[in-house]
N, C-alpha and C positions, 0 to 999 in steps of 0.2 A: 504493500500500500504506500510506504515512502513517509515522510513526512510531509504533510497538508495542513488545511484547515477540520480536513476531516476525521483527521488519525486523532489530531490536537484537541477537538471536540470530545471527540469518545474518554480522551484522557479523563478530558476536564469533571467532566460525567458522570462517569465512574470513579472516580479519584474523591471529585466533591458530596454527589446527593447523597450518598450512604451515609457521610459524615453530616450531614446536617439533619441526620435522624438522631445522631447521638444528641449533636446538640439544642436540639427540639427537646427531648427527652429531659437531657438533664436541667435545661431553662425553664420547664415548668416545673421542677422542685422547688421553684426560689420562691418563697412568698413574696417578697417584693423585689418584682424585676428587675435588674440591670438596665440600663439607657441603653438604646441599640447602638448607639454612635460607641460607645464605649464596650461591649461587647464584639463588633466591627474592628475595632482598635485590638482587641486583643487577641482575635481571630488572624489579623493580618500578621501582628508578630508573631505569631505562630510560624506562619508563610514564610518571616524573616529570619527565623531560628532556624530554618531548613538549609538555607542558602549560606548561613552562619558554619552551621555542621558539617556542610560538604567541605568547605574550605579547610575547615578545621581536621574535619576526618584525614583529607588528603595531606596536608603537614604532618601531622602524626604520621600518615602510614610511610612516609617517609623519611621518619627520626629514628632513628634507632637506639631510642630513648625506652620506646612501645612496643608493644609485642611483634614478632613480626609474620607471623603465621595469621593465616583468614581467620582461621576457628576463634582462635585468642586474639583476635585487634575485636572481634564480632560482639564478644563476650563482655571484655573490657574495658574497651575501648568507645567503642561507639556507644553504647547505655551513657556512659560517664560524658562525653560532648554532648550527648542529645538530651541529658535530665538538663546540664547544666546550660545551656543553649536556650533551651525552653523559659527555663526560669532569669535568667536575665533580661529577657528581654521581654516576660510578666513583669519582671522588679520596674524594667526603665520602662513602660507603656502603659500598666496599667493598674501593678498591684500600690502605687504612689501618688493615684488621680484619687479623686474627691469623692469621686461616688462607692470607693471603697471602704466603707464606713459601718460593715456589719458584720459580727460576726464568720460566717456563711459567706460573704465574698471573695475572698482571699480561693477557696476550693472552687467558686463558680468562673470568675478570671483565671487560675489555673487549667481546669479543665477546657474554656473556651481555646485558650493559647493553642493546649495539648493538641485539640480540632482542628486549628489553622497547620499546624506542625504537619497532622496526618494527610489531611487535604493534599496538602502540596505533596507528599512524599510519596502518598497514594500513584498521585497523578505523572510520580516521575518515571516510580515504578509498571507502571502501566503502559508510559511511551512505547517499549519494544516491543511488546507484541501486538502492537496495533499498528507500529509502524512494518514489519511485516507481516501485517495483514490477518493474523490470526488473532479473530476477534472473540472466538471461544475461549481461550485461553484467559485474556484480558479479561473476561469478565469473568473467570474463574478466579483469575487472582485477586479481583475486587473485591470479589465476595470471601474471600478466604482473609485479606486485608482488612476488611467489617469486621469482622468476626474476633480477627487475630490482634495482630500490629496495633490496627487505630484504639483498639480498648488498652492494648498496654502501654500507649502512649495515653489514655487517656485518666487510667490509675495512678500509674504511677508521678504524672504533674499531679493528681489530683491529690496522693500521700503528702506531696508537699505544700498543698493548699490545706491540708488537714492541718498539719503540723503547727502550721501559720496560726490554723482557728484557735487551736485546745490552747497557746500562748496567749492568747486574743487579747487577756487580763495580766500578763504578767507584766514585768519590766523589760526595758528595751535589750538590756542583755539575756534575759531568759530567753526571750522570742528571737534573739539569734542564734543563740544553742540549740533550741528548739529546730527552726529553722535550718541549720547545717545537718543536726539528726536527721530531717527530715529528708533534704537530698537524698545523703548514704544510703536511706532506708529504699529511695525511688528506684539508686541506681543500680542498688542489689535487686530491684527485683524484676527490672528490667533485661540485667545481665542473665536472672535466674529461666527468664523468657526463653532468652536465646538461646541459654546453654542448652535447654531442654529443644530447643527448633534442628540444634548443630551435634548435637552430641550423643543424642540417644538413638540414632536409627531411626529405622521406619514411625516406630512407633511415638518419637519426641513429639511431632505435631500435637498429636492427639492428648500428650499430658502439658504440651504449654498450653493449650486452649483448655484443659481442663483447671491448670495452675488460673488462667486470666479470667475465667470466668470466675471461678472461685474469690479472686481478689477482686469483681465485677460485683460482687454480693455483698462480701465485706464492705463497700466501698460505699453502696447503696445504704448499708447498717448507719455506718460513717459519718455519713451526709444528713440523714434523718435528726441521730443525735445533735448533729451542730445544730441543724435548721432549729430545732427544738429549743435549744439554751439559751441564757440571755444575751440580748443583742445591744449593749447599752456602753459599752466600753472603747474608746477611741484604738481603734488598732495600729495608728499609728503615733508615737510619743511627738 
């Protein structure tokens, strides 16, 4: 098929609508909703965290500082650029604006980010096989990508918007302790995704998607209890 307008479409397509089921989903948990502009905002840095990690992936896989075998750059490497990717550019975009002021938003702009991140990454991963032309595939992979990748891209920011919440009261030093736990916890279990994708055979798929849905439940529990607690505390000092 080449690359077109129409290869570029089905990307886009498939890459994006799945994903804005997720975040459909989890934007009506919010009692009181996020401004769209500002959800937008955090959607696209997402999009910018992608183009962030590629850079970054690619230095690394050239230092020989980082592992240098696929399996272990996969494991280690990439989890640890993509949590921390994500979350900076939550910090500069959106977890620092004004309408962040609830308990519960810190996990809602996390998660938003995590969407924009998968969107785009969906959509990059999708290029090849649409560009030659096998378009069963590509939609194989999107749906597998639903399923898979975009939830554990979507946990794992969201551990870290957790983290952010349960500090919500405490001192500005607690909530950065808090806060760096919180990473570690993302990128472990992000890496724990992978390992189970690259490392166990045939059969890894089927217990990483059992691990992310599993963490897709927890995460649901998660979100409940914050939405629930009180929402009266400035979270930023």
């Amino acid at each position: 098929m080449g690359i077109n307008l129409t290869t570029v479409l089905y990307a886009l397509l498939t890459g994006f609508l799945p994903v804005f089921f997720w975040l459909w989903f989890w934007m009506r948990q919010d009692c009181h909703p996020e401004p769209k502009t500002s959800l937008l905002i955090g959607f696209v840095a997402g999009c910018l965290a992608v183009i962030a990690s590629f850079f970054l992936e690619k230095f690394a896989a050239g230092n020989p500082f980082f592992p240098s075998t696929t399996k272990e750059f996969f494991m280690y490497v990439t989890p640890a650029i993509e949590e921390l990717s994500k979350f900076v550019f939550a910090y500069i975009f959106v977890l620092h604006a004004k309408e962040n002021d609830e308990r519960i938003d810190p996990m809602i702009y996390m998660i938003t980010v995590a969407l924009g991140f998968a969107a785009l990454e969906n959509t990059l991963f999708l290029l090849d096989p649409f560009i030659k032309g096998d378009i069963a595939t590509g939609f194989i992979t999107g749906n597998m990508r639903f399923i898979g990748a975009t939830l554990i891209h979507t946990v794992s920011s969201a551990t870290i918007g957790f983290g952010m919440a349960i500090a919500y009261c405490w001192s500005s030093w607690s909530k950065r302790v808090t806060t760096f736990i919180a990473i570690i916890v993302a990128i472990g279990l992000h890496g724990l995704f992978n390992f189970f994708i690259i490392k166990t055979g045939g059969d890894g798929k089927i217990y990483s998607f059992i691990i992310v849905w599993g963490l897709a439940i927890v995460l649901m529990i998660a979100f409940q209890r914050i939405r629930q607690a009180k929402q009266v505390c400035p979270i930023i000092n």
